[in-house]
C-alpha positions as CSV (number, residue, x, y, z in Angstrom):
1,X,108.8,122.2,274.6
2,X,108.0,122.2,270.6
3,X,111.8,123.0,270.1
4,X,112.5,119.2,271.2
5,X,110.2,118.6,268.1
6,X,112.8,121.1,265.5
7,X,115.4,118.7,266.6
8,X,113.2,115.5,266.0
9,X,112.6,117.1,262.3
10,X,116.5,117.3,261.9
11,X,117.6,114.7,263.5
12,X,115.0,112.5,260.9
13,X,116.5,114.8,258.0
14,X,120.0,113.6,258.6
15,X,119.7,110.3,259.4
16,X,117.7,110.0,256.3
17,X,120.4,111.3,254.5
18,X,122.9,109.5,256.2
19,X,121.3,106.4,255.6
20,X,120.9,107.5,251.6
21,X,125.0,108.0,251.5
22,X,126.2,105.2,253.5
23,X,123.6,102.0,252.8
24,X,124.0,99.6,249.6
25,X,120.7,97.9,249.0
26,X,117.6,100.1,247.3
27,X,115.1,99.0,249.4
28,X,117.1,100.6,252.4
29,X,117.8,103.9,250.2
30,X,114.4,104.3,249.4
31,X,112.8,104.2,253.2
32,X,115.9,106.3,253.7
33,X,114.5,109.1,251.5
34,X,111.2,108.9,252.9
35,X,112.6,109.5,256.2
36,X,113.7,112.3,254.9
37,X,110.6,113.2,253.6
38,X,109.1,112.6,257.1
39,X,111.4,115.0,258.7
40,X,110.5,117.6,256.2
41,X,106.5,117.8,256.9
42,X,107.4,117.0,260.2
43,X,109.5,120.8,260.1
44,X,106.4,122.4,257.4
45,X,103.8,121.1,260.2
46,X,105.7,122.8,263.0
47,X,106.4,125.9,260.6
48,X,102.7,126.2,259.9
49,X,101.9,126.5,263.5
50,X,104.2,128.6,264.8
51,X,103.2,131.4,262.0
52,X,99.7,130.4,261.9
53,X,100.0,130.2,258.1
54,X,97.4,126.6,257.2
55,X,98.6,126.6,253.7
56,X,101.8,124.9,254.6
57,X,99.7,121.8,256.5
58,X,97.9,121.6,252.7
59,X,100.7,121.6,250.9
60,X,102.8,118.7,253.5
61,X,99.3,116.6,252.9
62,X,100.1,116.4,249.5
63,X,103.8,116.0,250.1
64,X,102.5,112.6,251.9
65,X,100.4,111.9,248.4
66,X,103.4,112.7,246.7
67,X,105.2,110.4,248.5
68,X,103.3,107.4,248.3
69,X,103.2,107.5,244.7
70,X,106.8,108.0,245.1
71,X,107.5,104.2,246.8
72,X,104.7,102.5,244.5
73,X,106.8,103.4,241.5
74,X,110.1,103.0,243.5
75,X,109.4,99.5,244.4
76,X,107.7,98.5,240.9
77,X,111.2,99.8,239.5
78,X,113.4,98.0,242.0
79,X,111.4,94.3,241.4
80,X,111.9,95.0,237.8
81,X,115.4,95.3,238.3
82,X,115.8,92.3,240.1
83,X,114.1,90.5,237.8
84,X,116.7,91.1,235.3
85,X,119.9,91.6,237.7
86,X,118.7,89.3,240.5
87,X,120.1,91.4,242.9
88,X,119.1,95.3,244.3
89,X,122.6,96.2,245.7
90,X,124.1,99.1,244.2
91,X,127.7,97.4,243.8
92,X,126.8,95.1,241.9
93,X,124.5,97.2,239.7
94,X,125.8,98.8,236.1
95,X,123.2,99.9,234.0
96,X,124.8,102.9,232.5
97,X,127.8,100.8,230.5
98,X,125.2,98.5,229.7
């Protein structure tokens, strides 16, 4: 039964990174990589248990910490961009030539 749960964990990894190649807006690319995220402590959770090793469980709670500074300075770094581009799709986003 916990095997369905190896799937879940890759099936959130891919479709995190699926959704990081294929969408166009940076709002959508940075849930995207916290799906990603998800599906990794999801797998270190399930890893933990099976070896009995509690370290791991540690470790994925400061993965979550990690992470939520991660979309606090994502989404402070996207307004800002809009503010100067007024828009937060990749296409029509250049800053390297500028």
């Amino acid at each position: 039964m916990s095997s369905i749960y190896y799937y879940l964990s890759a099936f959130l990894f891919c479709l995190g990174l699926l959704g990081t190649i294929f969408k166009k807006d940076l709002i959508s690319i940075l849930l995207c990589l916290e799906l990603m995220m998800g599906g990794v402590s999801l797998l270190m959770i399930l890893m933990s248990r099976a070896t009995g090793v509690l370290e791991s469980q540690l470790i994925v709670f400061f993965m979550i910490i990690i992470s939520a500074c991660e979309v606090a300075i994502g989404l402070s770094l996207i307004i800002a961009l809009y503010r100067k581009k007024q828009t937060i799709y990749t296409d029509d986003i250049k800053i390297i030539t500028e």
